[in-house]
C-alpha positions, 0 to 999 in steps of 0.5 A, a space after each residue: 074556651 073553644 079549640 083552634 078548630 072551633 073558633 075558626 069554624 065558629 069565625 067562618 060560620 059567622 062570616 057565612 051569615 053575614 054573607 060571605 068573605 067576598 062580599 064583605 070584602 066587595 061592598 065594604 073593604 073588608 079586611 084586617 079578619 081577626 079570629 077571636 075565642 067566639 067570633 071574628 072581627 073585621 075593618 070596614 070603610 065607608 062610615 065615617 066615625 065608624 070602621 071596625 066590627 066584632 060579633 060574638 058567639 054568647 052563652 045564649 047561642 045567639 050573637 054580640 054585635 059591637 061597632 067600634 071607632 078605631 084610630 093609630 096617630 102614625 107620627 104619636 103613636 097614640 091609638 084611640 078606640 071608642 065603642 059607637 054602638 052594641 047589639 046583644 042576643 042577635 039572631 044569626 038572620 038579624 046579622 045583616 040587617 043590623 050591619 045594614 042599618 047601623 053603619 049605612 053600608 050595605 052588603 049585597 047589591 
C-alpha cells in the first residue's frame, strides 16, 4: 500500500507521460480524475462504446492500462460497466500510442 502522497504523486506522473492534464483535458474532455492506490482513472468523450480509462502502476514497475464502458440510467438508477479492452505490462513510452490506437482519440495535435 502507497501513502496519500505516494499515490498522488504516482497519479501525477501517470498523468505527465500521458501528456499532461491540459491536454488530456483539450483533446479528449478529460475529466472525473480519480486518484487510486497506484494509478489515476479519467472520462473521456469521443469514443462511442467507450468512455472511461484506468492505468495502473503493477508489480513489474510497468503499467495496467483498462478501457472501460461506463453507464448511469438517471430515471433507473441502474449503472452498467463493462471492460472493452486491457493492456498488461505497459511501458511508460507506450501510454500514448495505446490510448491513441485503442480509442481513435488523440492527444496531441
Amino acid at each position: 500500500m502507497y501513502t496519500e502522497a505516494e499515490r498522488s504523486q504516482i497519479a501525477q506522473t501517470i498523468i505527465q507521460q500521458m501528456g499532461g492534464l491540459g491536454k488530456i483535458r483539450a483533446m479528449v474532455n478529460g475529466r472525473d480524475f480519480l486518484i487510486l492506490d497506484a494509478g489515476v482513472q479519467f472520462t473521456f468523450s469521443g469514443k462511442r462504446g467507450m468512455n472511461k480509462c484506468l492505468v495502473k502502476l503493477n508489480t513489474q514497475d510497468t503499467y495496467d492500462v483498462e478501457f472501460w464502458y461506463c453507464k448511469l440510467n438517471k430515471k433507473t438508477y441502474e449503472f452498467k460497466s463493462e471492460m472493452k479492452k486491457e493492456y498488461n505490462d505497459v511501458y511508460a513510452s507506450m501510454l500514448i500510442d495505446i490510448f491513441e490506437s485503442t480509442t481513435g482519440l488523440y492527444l496531441s495535435l
